[in-house]
N, C-alpha and C positions, 0 to 999 in steps of 0.2 A: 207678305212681302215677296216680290220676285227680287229670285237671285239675277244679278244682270254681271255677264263680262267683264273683269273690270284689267285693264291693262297692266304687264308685269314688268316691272324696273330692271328686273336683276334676275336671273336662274339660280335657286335654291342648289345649289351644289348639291347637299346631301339627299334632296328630294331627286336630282338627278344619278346621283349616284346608284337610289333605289330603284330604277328602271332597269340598270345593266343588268340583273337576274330574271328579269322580264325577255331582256331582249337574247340571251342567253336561250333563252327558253325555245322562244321565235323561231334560231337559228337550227332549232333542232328536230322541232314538230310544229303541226298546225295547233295554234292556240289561240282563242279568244282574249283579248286583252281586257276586256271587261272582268274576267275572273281572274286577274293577276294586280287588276290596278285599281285602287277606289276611287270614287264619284269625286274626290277631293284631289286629290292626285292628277289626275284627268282634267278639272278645271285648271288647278295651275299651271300645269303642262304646253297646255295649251294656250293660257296667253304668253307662254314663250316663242309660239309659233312668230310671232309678228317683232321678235327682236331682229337684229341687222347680222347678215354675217359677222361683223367686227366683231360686234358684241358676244354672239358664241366664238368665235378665235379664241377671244381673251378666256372664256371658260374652259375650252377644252385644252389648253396649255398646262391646266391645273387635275387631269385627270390622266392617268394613265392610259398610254394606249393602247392596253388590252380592253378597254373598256370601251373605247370608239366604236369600233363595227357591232357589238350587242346594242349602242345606242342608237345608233344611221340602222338596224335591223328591226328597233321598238317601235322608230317614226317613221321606219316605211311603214309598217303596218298600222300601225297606229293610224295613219291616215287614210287607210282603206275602210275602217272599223268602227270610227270614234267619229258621230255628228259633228259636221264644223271644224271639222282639222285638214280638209282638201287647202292644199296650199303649194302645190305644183311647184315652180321653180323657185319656192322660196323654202322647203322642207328643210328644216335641222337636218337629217340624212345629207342630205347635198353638203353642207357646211362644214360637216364632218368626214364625209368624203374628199371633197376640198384641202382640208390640213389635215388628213392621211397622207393625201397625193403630195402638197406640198413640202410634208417631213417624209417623205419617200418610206411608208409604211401602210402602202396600200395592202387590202386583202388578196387574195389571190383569186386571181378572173373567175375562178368554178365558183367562189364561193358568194363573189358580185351577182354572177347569172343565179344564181340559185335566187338571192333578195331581189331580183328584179321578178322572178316569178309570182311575189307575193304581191304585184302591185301594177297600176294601168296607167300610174304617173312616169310620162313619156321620160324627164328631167332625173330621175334616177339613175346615176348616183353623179355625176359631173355637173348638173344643171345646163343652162340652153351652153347652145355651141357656139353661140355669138355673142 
């Protein structure tokens, strides 16, 4: 039987929560995310990709935010990295950049340029400009 896609309702809080050591990681050294994340992890991650802004607001409201920018740090890369996660203006990173900006708890600019070097998606970290 092929495994197929299959679309995600809801973001596993605690399965996200186990990225922020990943994305910790990220912000420190080059690292492959495939030796930090399993094959399981990585599918369901990814059908988060295709939820709505709203829908991660309402999550990251429930996460501390020290753990925001390791997370916008795991999904820029992550989608340099991981087959099937290119999703440009609609990245979690943006989302979470988004209500950083909006709860006035943005990172500091060296540390935004730094996450933009890891990645060729133009839309990091505000999304378009229109």
């Amino acid at each position: 039987m092929i495994n197929e896609w299959q679309p995600t309702t809801a973001i596993n809080i605690n399965a996200l929560k186990s990225l922020v050591p990943v994305g910790q990681e990220v912000l420190q050294k080059p690292v492959q995310l495939s030796d930090w994340v399993s094959k399981e992890l990585q599918t369901e991650a990814q059908g988060w990709l295709r939820l709505s802004e709203k829908e991660w607001q309402n999550t990251l409201n429930d996460l501390p935010t020290e753990q925001l920018f390791p997370l916008a740090a795991f999904f820029t890369l992550a989608e340099m990295q991981f087959s099937g996660w290119q999703c440009g203006d609609s990245n979690p990173a943006i989302w979470i950049f988004r209500w950083l900006r909006s709860n006035k708890q943005q990172p500091e600019k060296e540390a935004i340029k730094k996450l933009k070097q890891l990645t060729d998606n133009r839309f990091i970290p505000y999304g378009s400009v229109l």
